[in-house]
C-alpha positions in Angstrom: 94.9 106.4 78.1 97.4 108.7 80.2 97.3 107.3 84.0 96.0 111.4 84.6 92.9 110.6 82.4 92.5 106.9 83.8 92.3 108.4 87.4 89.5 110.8 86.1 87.2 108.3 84.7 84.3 106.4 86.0 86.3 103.2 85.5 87.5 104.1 89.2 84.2 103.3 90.5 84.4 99.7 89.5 87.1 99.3 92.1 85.6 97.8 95.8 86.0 100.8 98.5 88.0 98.8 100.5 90.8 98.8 97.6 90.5 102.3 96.8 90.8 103.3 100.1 93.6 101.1 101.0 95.4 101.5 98.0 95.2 105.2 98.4 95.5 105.0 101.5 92.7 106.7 102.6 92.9 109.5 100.0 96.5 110.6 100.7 97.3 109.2 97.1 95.1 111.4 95.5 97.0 114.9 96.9 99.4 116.5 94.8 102.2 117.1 93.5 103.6 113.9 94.8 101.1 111.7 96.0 104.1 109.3 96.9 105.5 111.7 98.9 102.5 112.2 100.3 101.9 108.6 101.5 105.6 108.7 103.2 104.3 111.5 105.2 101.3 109.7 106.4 103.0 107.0 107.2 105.7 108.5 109.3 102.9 111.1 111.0 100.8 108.0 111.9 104.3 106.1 113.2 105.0 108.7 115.1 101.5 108.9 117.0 101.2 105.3 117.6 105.2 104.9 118.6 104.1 107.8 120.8 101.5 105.8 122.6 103.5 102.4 122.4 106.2 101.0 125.4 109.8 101.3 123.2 110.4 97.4 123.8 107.5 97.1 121.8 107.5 99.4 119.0 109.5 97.2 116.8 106.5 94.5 116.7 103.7 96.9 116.3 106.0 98.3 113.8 106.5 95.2 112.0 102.5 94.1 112.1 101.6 97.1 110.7 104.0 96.4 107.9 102.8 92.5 107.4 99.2 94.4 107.5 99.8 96.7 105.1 101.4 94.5 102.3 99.3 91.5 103.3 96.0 94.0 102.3 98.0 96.5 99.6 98.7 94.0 97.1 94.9 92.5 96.8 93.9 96.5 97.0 96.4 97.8 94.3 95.5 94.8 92.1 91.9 95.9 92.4 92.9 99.5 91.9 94.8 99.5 89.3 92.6 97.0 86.8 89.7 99.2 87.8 91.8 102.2 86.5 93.7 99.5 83.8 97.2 101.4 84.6 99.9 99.4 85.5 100.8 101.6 88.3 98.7 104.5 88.8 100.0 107.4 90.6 97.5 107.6 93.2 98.5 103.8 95.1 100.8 105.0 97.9 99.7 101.9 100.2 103.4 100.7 98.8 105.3 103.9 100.0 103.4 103.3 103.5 105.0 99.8 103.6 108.2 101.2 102.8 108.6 103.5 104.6 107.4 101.6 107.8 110.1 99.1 106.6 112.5 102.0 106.6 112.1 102.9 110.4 111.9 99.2 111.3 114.6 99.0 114.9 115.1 102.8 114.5 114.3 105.2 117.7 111.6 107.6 117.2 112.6 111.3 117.0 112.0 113.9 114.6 115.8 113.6 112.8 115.1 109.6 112.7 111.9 110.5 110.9 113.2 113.1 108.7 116.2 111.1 107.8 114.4 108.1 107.0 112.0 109.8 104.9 115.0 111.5 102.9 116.4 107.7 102.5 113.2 105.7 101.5 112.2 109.0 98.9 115.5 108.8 97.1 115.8 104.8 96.9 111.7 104.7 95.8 112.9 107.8 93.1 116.0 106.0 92.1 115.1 102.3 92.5 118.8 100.9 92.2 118.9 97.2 91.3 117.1 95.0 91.8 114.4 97.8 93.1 113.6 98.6 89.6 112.9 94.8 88.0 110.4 94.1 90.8 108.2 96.5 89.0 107.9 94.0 86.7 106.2 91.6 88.9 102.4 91.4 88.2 99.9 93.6 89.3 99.5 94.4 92.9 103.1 92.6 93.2 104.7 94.6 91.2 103.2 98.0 92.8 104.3 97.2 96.2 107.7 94.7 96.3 109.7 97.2 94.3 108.9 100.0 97.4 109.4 97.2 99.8 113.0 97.0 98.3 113.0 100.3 98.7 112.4 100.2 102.4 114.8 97.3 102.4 117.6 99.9 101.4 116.6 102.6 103.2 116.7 100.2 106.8 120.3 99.3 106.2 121.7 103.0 105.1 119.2 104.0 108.2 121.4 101.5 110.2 124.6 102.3 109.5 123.5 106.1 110.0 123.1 105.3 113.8 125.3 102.6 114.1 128.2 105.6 112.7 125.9 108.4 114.2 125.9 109.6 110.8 123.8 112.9 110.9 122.4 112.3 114.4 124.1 113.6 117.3 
């Protein structure tokens, strides 16, 4: 069964609401074309409004609960999801890009070209998955959906480090 199909089936309602709307993060999995894409940007638009509202000294450990919070719930929820759907990875799970891409602006200064340029970075190393990005996809289930962006985010945070350490494409 194509993951296309397995989404459009009533196998989906089997899945707890909880893990369909964590693992989809609250329906921004199911837009297209992209729905990972689409869970970066939701991410990074909800970052952005909470940074907004949080004192700078601080936005590194709000930044990093919401990470433990999102992994700590998206691997029981994409586990859940994805047997429901029985697809290894379906398409529509983007509660890994949000981790990532939180993980990604970890220690970074909110603005719009740190937001933008950190998007650009976790899209390309979640697209690419250089070593060992790739074999954590292997890891079961729910695991497996969110560790490999995790090393993703991983990636991006050290290439989004040495663009501001270097003042890379920032003024």
């Amino acid at each position: 069964m194509s993951e296309v199909t397995a989404e459009r089936t009533p196998a989906v309602r089997t899945a707890p609401l909880w893990s369909t709307l964590v693992a989809t993060f609250f329906g921004a999995g199911r837009l297209r074309p992209g729905p990972g894409t689409w869970g970066s940007a939701a991410a990074l638009l909800i970052w952005a409004m909470v940074a907004r509202w949080t004192p700078v000294p601080f936005q590194w450990v709000v930044l990093v609960g919401l990470a433990l919070l999102t992994i700590a719930t998206g691997i029981p929820a994409a586990t859940r999801f994805a047997r429901a759907l029985q697809v290894k990875d379906p398409p529509s799970v983007v509660i890994d890009e949000v981790a990532g891409q939180w993980i990604t602006m970890l220690f970074v200064p909110v603005s719009w070209r740190t937001l933008l340029v950190g998007f650009i970075l976790f899209r390309a190393f979640d697209i690419l998955k250089p070593p060992p990005v790739r074999q954590l996809e292997r890891l079961p289930e729910g695991t497996g959906i969110v560790m490999d962006d995790i090393a993703a985010g991983l990636y991006a945070q050290l290439v989004m480090q040495l663009v501001l350490r270097f003042r890379l494409f920032l003024p």
